[in-house]
Each structure stands twice: as structure tokens, then as C-alpha cells.
MOPAC internal coordinates of N, CA, C and O (Angstrom, degrees):
PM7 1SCF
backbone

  N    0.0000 0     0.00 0     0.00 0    0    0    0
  C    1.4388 1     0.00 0     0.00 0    1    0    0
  C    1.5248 1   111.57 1     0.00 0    2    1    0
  O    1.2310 1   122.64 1   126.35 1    3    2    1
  N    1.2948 1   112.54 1   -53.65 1    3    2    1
  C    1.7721 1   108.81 1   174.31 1    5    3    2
  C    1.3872 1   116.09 1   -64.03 1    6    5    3
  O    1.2310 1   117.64 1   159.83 1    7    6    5
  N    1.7526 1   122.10 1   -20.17 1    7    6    5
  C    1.3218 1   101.53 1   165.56 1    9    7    6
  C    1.4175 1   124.10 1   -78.52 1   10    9    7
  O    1.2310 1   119.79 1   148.04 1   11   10    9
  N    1.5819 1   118.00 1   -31.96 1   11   10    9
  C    1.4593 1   107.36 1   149.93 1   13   11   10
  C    1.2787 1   146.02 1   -68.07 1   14   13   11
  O    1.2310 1   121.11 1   179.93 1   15   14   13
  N    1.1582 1   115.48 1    -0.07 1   15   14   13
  C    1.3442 1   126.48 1   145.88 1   17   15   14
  C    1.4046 1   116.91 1   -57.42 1   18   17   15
  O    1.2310 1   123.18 1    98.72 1   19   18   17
  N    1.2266 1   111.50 1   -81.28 1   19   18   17
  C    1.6343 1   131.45 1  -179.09 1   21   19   18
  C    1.8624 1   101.20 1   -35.88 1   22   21   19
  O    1.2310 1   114.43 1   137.25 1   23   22   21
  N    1.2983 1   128.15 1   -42.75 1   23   22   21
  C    1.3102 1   126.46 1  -155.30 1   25   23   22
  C    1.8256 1    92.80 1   -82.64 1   26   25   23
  O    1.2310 1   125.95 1   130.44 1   27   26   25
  N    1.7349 1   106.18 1   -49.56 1   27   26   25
  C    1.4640 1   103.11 1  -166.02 1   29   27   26
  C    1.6374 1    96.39 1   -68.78 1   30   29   27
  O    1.2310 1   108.45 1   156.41 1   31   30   29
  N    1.6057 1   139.20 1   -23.59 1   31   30   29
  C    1.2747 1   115.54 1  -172.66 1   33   31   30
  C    1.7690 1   115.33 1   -90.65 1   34   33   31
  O    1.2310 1   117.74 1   168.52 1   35   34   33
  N    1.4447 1   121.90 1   -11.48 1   35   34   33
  C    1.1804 1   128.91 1   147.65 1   37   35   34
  C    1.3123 1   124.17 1   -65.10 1   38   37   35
  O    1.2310 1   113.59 1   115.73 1   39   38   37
  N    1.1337 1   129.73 1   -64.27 1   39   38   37
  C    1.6083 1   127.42 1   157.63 1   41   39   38
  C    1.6223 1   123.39 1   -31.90 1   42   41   39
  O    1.2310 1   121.34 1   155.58 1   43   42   41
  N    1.6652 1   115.03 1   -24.42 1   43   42   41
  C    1.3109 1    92.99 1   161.41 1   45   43   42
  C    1.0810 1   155.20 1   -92.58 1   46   45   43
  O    1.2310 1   139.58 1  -178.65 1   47   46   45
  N    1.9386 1    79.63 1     1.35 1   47   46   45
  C    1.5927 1    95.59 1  -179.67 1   49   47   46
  C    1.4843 1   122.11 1   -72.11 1   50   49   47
  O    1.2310 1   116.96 1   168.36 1   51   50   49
  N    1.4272 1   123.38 1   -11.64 1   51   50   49
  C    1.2735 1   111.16 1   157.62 1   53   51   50
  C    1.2618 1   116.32 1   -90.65 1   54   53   51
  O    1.2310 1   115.47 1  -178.84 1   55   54   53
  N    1.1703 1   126.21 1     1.16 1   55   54   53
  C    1.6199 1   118.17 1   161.92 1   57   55   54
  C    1.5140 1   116.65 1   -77.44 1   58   57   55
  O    1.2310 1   127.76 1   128.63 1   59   58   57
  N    1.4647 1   102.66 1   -51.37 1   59   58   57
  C    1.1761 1   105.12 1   175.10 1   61   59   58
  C    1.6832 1   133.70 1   -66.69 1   62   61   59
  O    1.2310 1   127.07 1  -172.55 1   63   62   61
  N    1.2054 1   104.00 1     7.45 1   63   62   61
  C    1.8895 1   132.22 1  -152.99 1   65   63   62
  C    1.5686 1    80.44 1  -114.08 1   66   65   63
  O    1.2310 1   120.28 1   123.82 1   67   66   65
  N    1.0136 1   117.07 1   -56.18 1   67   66   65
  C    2.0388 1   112.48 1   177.99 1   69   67   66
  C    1.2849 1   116.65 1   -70.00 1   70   69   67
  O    1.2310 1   120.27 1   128.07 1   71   70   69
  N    1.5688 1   117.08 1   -51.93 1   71   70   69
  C    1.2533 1   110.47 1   162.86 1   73   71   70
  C    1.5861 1   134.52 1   -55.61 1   74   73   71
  O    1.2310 1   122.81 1   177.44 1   75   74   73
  N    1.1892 1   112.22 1    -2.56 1   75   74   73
  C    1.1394 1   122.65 1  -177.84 1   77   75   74
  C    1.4687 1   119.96 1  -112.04 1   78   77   75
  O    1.2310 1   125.55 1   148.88 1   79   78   77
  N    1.4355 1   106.94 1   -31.12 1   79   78   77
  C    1.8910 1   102.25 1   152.68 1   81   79   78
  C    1.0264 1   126.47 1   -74.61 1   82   81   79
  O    1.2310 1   111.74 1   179.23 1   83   82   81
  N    1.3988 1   133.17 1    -0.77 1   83   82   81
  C    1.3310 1   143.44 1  -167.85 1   85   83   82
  C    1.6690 1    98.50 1   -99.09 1   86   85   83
  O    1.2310 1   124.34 1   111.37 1   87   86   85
  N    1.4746 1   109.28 1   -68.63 1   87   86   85
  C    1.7274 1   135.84 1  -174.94 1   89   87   86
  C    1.2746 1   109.47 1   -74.86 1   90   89   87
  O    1.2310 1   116.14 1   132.27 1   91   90   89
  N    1.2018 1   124.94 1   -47.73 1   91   90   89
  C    1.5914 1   118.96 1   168.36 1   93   91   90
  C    1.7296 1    94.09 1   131.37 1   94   93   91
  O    1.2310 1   114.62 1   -26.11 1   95   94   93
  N    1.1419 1   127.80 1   153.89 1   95   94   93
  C    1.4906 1   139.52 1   176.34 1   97   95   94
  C    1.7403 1    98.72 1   -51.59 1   98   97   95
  O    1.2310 1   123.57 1    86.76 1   99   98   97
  N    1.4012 1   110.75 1   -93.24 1   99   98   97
  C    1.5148 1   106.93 1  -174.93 1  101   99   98
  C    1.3807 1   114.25 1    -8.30 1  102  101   99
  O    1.2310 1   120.60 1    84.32 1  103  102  101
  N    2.1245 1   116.45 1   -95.68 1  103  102  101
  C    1.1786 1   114.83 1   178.92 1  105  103  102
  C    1.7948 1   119.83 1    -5.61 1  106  105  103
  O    1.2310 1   130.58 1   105.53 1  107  106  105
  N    1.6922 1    97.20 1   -74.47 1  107  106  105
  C    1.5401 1    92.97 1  -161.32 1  109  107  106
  C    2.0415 1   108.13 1   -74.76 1  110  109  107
  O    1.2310 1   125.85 1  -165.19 1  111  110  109
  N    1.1362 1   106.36 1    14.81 1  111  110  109
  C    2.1634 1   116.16 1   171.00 1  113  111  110
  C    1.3152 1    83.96 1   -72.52 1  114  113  111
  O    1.2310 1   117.65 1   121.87 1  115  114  113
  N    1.6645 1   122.09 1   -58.13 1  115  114  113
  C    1.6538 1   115.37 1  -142.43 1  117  115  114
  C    1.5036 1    98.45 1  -100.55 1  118  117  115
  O    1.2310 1   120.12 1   178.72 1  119  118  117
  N    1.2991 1   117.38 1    -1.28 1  119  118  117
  C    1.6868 1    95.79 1   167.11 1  121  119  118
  C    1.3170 1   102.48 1   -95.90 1  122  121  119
  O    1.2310 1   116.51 1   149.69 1  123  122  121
  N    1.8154 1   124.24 1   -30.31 1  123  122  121
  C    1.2749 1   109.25 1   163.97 1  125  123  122
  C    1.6652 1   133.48 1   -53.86 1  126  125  123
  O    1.2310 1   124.02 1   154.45 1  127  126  125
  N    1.2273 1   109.90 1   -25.55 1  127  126  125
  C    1.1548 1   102.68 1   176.57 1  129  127  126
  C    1.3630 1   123.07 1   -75.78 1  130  129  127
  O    1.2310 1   117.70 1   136.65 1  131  130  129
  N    1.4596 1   121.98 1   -43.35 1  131  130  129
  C    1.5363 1   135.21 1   163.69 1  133  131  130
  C    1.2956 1   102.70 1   -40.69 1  134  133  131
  O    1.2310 1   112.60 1   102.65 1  135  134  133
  N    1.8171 1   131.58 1   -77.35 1  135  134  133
  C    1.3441 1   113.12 1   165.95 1  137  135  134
  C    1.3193 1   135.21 1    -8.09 1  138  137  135
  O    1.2310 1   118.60 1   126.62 1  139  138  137
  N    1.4046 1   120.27 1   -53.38 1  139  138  137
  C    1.1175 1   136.73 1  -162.83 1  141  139  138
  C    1.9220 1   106.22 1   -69.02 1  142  141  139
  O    1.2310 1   134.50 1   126.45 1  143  142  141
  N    2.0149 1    89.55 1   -53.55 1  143  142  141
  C    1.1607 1    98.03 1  -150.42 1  145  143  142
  C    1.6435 1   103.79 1   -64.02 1  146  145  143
  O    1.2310 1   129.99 1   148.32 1  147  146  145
  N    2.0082 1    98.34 1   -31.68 1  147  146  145
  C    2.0621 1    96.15 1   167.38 1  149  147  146
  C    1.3998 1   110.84 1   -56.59 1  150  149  147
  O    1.2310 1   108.93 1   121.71 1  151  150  149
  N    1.2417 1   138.33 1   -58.29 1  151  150  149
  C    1.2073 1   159.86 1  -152.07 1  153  151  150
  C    2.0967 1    87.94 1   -34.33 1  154  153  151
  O    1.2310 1   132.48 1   105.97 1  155  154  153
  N    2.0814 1    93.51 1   -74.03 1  155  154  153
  C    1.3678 1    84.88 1  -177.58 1  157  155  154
  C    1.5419 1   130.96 1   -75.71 1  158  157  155
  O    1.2310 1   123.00 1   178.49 1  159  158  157
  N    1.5827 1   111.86 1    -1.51 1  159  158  157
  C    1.0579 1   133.93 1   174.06 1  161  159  158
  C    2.1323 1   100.95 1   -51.59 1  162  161  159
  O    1.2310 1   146.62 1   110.61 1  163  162  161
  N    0.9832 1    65.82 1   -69.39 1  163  162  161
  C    2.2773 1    90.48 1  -178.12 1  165  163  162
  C    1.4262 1    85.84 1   -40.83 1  166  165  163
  O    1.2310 1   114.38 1    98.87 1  167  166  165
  N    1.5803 1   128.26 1   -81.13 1  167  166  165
  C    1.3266 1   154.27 1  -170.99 1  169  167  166
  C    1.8877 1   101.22 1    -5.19 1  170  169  167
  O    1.2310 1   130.30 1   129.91 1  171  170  169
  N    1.7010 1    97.75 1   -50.09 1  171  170  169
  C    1.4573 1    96.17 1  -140.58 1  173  171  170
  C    2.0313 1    92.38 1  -118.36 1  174  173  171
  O    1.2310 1   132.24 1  -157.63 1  175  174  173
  N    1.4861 1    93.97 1    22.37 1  175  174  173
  C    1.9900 1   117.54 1   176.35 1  177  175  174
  C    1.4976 1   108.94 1  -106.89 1  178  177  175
  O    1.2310 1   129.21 1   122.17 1  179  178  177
  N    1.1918 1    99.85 1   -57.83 1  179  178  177
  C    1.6538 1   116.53 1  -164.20 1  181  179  178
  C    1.2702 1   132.40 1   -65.30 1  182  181  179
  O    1.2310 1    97.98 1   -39.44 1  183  182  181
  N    0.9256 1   156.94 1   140.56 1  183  182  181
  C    1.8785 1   145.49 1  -147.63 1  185  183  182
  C    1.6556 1   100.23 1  -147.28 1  186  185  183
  O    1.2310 1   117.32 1   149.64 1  187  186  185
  N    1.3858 1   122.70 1   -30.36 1  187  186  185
  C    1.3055 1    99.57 1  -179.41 1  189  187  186
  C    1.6313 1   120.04 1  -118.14 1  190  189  187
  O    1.2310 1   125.49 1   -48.71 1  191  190  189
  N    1.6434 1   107.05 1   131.29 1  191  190  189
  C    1.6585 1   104.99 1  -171.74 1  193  191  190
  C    1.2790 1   133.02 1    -8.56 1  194  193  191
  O    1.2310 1   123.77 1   130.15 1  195  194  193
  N    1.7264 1   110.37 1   -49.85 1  195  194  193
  C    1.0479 1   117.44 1  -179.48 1  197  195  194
  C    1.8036 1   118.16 1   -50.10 1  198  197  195
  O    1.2310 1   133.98 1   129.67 1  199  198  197
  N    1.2615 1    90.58 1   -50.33 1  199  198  197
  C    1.7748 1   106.63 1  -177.05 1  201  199  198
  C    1.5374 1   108.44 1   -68.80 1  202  201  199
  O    1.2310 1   115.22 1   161.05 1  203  202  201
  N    1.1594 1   126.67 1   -18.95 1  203  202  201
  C    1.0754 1   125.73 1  -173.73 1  205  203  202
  C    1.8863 1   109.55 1   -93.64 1  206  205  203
  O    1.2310 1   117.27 1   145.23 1  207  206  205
  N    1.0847 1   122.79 1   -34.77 1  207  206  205
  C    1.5330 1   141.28 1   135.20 1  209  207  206
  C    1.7980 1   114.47 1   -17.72 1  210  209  207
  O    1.2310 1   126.65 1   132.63 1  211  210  209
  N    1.4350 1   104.82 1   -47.37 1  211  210  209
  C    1.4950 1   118.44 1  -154.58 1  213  211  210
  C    1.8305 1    99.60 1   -95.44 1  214  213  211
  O    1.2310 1   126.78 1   149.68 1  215  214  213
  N    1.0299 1   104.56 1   -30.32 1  215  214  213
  C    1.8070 1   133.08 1  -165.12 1  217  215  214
  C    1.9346 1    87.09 1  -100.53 1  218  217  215
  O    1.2310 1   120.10 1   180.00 1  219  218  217

């Protein structure tokens, strides 16, 4: 689980690095953070591996 963690929050930095010269820094701070904030939202709902993978 922490290596898929670790891979999807490195990997977005070049997503989020394009989306963000395009959209502007701010925008993509506050959708990153919302992401985040479901992410552990899901984290602390979900019971089976799979979902926890997805979260």
C-alpha cells in the first residue's frame, strides 16, 4: 500500500506540473488539496484492499 501511494503521489507531479503551466499554480494547489483531502477521506471508509488501492 505505501508503495502505491508513494508511486501515485510522485507520478503526479508531472501531471500536475502540466496542468499547472497551462491552468496556473493556484487552481491546480486547491484541486490538489481536495484530492488529497477525499483520498484520506476514502482511506479511513473503505475495508477492502481493493478500495483501499483506489482511495
Amino acid at each position: 500500500m505505501l508503495g502505491v501511494s508513494n508511486l501515485s503521489q510522485q507520478g503526479m507531479f508531472l501531471i500536475g506540473g502540466t496542468l499547472a503551466d497551462r491552468y496556473g499554480c493556484k487552481p491546480m494547489i486547491l484541486v490538489g488539496c481536495a484530492l488529497r483531502t477525499v483520498a484520506c477521506a476514502l482511506l479511513a471508509v473503505v475495508q477492502p484492499p481493493s478500495a483501499l488501492v483506489v482511495a
